[in-house]
PDB file of the backbone (N, CA, C, O) and the ligand in Angstrom, with CONECT records:
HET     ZN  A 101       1
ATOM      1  N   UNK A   1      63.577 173.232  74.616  1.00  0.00           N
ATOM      2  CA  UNK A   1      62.318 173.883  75.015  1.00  0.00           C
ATOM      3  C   UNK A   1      61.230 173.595  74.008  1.00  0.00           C
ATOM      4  O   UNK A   1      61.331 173.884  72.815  1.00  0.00           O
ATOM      5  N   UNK A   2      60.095 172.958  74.606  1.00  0.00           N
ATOM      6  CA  UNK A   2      58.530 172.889  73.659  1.00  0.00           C
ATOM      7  C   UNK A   2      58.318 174.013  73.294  1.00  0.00           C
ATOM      8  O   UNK A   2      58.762 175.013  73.858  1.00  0.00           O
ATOM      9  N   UNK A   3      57.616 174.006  72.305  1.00  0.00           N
ATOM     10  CA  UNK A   3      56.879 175.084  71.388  1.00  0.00           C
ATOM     11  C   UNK A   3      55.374 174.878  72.150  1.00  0.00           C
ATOM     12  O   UNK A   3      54.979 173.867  72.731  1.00  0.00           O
ATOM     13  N   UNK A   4      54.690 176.125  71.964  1.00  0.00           N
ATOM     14  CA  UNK A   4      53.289 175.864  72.072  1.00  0.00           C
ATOM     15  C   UNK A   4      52.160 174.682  71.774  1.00  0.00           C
ATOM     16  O   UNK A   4      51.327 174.076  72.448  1.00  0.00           O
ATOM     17  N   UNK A   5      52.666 174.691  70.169  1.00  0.00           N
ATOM     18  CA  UNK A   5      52.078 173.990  69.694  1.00  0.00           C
ATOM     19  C   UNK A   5      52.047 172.296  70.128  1.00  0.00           C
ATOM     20  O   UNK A   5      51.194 171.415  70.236  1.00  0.00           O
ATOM     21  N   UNK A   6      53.725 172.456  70.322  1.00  0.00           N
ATOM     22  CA  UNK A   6      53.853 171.008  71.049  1.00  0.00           C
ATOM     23  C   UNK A   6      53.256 170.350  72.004  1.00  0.00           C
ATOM     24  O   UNK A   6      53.094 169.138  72.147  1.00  0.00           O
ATOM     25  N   UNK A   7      52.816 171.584  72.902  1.00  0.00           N
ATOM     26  CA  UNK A   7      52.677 171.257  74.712  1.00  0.00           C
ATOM     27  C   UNK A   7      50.906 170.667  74.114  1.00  0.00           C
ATOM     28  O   UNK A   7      50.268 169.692  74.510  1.00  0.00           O
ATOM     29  N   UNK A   8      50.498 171.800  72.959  1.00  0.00           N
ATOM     30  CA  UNK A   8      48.792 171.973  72.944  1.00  0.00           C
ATOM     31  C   UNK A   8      48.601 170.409  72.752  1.00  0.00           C
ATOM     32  O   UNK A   8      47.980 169.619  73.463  1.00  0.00           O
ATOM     33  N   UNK A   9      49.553 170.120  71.198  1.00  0.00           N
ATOM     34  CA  UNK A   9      49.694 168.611  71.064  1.00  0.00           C
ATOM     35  C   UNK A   9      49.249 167.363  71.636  1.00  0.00           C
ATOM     36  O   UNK A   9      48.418 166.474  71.449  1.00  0.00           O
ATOM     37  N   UNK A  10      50.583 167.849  72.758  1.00  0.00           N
ATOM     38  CA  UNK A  10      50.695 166.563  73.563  1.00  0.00           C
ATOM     39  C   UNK A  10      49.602 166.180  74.732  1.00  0.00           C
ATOM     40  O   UNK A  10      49.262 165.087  75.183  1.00  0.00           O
ATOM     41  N   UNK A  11      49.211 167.459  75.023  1.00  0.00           N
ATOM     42  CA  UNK A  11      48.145 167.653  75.999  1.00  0.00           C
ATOM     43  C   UNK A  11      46.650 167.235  76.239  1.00  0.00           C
ATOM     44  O   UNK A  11      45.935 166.853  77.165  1.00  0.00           O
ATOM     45  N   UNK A  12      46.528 167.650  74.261  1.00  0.00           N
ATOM     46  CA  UNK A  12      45.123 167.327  73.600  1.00  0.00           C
ATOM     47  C   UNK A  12      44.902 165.912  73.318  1.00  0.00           C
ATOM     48  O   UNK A  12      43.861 165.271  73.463  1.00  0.00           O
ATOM     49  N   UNK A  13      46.092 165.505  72.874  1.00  0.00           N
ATOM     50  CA  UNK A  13      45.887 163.972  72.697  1.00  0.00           C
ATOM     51  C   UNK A  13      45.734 163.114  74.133  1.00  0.00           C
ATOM     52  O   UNK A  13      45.086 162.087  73.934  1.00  0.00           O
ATOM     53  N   UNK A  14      46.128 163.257  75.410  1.00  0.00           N
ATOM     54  CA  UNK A  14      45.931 162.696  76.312  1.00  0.00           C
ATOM     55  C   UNK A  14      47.073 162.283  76.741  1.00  0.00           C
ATOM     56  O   UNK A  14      47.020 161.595  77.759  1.00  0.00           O
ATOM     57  N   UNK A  15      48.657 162.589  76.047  1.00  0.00           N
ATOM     58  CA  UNK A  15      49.617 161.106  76.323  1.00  0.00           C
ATOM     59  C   UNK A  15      50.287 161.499  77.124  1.00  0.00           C
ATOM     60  O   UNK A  15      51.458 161.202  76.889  1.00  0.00           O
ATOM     61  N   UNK A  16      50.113 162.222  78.286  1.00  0.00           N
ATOM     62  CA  UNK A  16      50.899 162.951  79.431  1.00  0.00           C
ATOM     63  C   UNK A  16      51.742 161.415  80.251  1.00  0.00           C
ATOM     64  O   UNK A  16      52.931 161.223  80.508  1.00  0.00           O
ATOM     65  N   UNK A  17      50.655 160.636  80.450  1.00  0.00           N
ATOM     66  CA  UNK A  17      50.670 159.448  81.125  1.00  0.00           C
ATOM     67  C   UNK A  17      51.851 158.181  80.269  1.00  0.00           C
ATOM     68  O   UNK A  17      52.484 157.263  80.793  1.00  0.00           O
ATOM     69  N   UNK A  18      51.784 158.646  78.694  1.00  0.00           N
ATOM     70  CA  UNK A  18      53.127 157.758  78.254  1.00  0.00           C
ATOM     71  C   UNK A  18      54.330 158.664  78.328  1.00  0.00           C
ATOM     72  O   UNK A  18      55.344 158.115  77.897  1.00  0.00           O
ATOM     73  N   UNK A  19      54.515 160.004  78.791  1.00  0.00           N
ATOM     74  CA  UNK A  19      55.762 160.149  78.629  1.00  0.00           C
ATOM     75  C   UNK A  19      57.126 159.769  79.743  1.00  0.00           C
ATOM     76  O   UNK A  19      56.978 159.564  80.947  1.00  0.00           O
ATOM     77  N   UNK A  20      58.178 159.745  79.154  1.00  0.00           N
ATOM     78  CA  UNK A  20      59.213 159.542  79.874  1.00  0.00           C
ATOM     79  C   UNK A  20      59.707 160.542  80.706  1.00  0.00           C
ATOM     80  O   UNK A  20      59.161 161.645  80.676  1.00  0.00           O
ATOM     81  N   UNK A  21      60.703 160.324  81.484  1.00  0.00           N
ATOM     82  CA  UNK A  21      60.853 161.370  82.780  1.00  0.00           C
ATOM     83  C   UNK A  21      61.380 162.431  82.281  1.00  0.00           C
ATOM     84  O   UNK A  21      61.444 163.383  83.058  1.00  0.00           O
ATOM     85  N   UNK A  22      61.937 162.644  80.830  1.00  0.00           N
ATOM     86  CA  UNK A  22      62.676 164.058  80.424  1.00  0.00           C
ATOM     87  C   UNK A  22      61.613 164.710  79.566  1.00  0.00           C
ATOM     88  O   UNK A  22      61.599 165.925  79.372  1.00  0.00           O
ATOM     89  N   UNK A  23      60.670 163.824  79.026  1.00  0.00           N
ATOM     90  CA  UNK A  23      59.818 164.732  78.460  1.00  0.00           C
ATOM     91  C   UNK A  23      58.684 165.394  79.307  1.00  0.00           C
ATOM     92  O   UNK A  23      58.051 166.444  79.200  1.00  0.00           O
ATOM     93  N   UNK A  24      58.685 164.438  80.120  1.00  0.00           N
ATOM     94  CA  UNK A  24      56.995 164.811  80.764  1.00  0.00           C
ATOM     95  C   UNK A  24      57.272 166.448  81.862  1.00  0.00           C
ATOM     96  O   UNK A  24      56.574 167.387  82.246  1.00  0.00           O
ATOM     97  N   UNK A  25      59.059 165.895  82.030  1.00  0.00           N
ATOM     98  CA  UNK A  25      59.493 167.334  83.155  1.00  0.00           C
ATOM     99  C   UNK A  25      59.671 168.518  82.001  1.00  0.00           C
ATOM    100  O   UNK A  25      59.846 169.700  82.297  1.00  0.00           O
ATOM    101  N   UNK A  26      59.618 168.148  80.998  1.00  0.00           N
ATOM    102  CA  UNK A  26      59.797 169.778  79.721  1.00  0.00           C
ATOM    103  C   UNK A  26      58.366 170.269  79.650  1.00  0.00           C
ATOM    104  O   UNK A  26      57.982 171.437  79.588  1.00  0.00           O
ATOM    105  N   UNK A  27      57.622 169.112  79.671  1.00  0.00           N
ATOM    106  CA  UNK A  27      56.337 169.868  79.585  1.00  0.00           C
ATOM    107  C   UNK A  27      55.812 170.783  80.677  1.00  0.00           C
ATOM    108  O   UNK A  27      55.412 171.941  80.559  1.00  0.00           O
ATOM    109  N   UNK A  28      55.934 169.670  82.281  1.00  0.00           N
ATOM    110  CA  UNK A  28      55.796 170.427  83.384  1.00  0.00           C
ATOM    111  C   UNK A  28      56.587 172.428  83.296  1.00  0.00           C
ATOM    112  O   UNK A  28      56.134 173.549  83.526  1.00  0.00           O
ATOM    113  N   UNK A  29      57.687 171.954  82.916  1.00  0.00           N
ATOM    114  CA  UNK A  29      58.584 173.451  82.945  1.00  0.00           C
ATOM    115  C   UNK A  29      57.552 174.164  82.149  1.00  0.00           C
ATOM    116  O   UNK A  29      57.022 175.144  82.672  1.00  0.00           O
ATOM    117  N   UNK A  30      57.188 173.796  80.929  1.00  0.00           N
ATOM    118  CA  UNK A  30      56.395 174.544  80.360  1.00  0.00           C
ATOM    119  C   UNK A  30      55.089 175.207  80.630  1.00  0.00           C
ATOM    120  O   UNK A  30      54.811 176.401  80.746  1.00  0.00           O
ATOM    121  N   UNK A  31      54.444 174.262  80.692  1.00  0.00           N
ATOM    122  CA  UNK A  31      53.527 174.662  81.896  1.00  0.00           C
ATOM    123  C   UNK A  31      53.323 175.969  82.927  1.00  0.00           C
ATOM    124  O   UNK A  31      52.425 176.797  83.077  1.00  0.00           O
ATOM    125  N   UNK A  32      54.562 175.734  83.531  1.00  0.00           N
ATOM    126  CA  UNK A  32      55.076 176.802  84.640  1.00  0.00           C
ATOM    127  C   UNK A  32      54.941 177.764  84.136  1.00  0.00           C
ATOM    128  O   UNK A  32      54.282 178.674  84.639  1.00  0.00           O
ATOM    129  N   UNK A  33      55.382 177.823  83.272  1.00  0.00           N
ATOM    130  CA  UNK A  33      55.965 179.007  82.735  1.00  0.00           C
ATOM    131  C   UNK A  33      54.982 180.171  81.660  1.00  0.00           C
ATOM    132  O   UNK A  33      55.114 181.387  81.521  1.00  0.00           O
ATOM    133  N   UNK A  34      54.006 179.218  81.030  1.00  0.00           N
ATOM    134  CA  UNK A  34      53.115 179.437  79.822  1.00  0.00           C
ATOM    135  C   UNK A  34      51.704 179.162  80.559  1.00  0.00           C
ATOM    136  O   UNK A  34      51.150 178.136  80.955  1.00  0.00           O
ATOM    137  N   UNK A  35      51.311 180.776  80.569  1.00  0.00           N
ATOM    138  CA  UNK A  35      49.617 180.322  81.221  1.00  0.00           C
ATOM    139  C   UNK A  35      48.726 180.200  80.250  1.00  0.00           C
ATOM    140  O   UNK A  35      47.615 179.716  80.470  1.00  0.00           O
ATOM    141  N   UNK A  36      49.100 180.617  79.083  1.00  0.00           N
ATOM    142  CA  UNK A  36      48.164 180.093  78.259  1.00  0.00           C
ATOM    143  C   UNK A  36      47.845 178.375  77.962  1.00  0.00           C
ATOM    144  O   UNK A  36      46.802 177.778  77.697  1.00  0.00           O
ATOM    145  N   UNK A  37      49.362 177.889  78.157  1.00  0.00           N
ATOM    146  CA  UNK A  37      48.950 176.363  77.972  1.00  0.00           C
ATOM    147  C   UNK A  37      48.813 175.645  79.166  1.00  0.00           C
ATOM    148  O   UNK A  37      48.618 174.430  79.190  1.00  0.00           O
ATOM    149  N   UNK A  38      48.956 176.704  80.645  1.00  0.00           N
ATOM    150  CA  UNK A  38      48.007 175.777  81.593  1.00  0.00           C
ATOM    151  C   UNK A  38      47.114 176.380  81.404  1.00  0.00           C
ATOM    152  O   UNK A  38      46.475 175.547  82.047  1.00  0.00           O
ATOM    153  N   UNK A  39      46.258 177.193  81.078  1.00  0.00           N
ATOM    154  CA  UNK A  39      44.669 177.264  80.823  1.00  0.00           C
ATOM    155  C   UNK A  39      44.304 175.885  79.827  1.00  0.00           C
ATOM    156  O   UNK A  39      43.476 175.001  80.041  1.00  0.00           O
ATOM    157  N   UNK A  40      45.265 176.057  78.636  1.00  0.00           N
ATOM    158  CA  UNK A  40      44.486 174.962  77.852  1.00  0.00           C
ATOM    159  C   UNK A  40      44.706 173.618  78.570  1.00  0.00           C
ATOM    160  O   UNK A  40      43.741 172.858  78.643  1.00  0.00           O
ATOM    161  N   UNK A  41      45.848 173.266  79.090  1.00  0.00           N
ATOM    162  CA  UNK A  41      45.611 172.095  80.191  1.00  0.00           C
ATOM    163  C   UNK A  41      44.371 171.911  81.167  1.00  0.00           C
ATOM    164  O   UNK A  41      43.545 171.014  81.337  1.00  0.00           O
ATOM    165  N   UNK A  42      44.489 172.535  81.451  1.00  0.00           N
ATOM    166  CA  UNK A  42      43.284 172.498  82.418  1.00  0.00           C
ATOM    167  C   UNK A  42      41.953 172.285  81.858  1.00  0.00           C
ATOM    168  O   UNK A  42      41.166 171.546  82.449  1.00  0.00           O
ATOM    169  N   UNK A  43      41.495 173.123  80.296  1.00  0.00           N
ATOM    170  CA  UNK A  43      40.335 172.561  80.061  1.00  0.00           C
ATOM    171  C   UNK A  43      40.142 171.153  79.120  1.00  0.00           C
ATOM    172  O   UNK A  43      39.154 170.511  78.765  1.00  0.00           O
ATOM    173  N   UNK A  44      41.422 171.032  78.931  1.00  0.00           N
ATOM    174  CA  UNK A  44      41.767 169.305  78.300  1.00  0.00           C
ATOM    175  C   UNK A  44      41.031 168.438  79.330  1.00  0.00           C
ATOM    176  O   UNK A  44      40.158 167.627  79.021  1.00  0.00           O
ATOM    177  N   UNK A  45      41.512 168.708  80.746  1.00  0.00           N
ATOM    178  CA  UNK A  45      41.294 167.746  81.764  1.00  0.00           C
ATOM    179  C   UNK A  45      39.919 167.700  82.393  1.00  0.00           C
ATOM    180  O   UNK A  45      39.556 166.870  83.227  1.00  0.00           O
ATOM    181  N   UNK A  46      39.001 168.957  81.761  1.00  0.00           N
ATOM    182  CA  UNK A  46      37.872 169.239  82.875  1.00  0.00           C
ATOM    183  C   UNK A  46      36.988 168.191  81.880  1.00  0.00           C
ATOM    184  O   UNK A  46      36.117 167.406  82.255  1.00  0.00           O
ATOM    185  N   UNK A  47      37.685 168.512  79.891  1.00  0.00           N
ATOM    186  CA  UNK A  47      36.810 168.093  78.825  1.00  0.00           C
ATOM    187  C   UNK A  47      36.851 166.100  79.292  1.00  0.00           C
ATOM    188  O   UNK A  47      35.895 165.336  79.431  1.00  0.00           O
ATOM    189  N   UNK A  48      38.409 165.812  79.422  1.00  0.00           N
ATOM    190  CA  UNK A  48      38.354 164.844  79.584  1.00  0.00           C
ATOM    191  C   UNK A  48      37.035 164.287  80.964  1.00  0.00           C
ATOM    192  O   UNK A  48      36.011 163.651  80.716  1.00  0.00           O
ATOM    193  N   UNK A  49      37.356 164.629  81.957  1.00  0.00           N
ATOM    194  CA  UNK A  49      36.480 164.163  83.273  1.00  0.00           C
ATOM    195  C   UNK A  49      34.882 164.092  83.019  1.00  0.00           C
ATOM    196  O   UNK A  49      34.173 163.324  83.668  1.00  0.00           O
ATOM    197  N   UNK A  50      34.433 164.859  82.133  1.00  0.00           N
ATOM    198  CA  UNK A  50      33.263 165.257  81.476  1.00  0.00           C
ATOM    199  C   UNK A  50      32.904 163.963  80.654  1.00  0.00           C
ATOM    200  O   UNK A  50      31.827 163.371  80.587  1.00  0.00           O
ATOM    201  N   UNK A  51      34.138 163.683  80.035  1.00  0.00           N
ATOM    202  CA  UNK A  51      33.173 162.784  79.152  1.00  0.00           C
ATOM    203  C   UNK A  51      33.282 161.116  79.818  1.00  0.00           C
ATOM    204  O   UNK A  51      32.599 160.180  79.403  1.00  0.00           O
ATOM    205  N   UNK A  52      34.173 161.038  80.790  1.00  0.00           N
ATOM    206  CA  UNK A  52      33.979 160.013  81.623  1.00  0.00           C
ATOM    207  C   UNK A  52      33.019 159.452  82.085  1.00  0.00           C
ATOM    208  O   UNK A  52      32.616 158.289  82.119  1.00  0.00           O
ATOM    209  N   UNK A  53      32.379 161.280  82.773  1.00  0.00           N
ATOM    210  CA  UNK A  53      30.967 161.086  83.425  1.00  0.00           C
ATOM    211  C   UNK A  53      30.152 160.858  82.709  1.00  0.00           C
ATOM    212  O   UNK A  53      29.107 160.570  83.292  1.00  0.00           O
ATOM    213  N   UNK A  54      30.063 160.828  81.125  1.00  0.00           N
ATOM    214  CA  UNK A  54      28.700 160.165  80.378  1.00  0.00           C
ATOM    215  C   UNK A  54      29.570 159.438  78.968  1.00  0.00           C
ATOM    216  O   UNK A  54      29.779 159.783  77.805  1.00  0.00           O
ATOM    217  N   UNK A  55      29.970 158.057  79.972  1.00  0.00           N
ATOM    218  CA  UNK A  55      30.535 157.578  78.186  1.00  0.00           C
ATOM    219  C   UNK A  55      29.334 156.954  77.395  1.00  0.00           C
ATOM    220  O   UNK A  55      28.185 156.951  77.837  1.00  0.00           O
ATOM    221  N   UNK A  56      29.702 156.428  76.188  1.00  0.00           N
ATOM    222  CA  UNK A  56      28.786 156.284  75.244  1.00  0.00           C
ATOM    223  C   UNK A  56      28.950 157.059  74.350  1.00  0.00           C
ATOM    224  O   UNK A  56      29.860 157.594  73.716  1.00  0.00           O
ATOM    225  N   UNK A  57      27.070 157.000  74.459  1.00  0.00           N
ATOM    226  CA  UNK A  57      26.379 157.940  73.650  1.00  0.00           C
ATOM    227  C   UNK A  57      27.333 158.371  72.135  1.00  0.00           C
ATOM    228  O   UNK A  57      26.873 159.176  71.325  1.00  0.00           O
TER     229      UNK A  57
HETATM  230 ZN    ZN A 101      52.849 177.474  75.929  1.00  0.00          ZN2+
END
């Protein structure tokens, strides 16, 4: 089982997309389970989409 800190980690850095099928499903479980770190998921992803919409700068 991830720790918080782990999920915040892995989440913040972006590398959802390199993990392998046993890690990426520990995180999902986690997830489930921890609304605090799908809140912070979620604003990882809104921060990410955001800065898509104005790269650069
Ligand atoms: Zn958590």
């Amino acid at each position: 089982m991830k720790s918080c800190w782990e999920i915040h980690r892995l989440v913040s850095e972006g590398q959802d997309r390199k993990f392998g099928f046993g890690e990426r499903l520990a995180v999902r479980m986690h997830l489930l389970m921890c609304s605090a770190c799908r809140r912070f998921e979620r604003q990882m992803k809104l921060m990410r989409q955001a800065l898509r919409r104005f790269p650069g700068e």
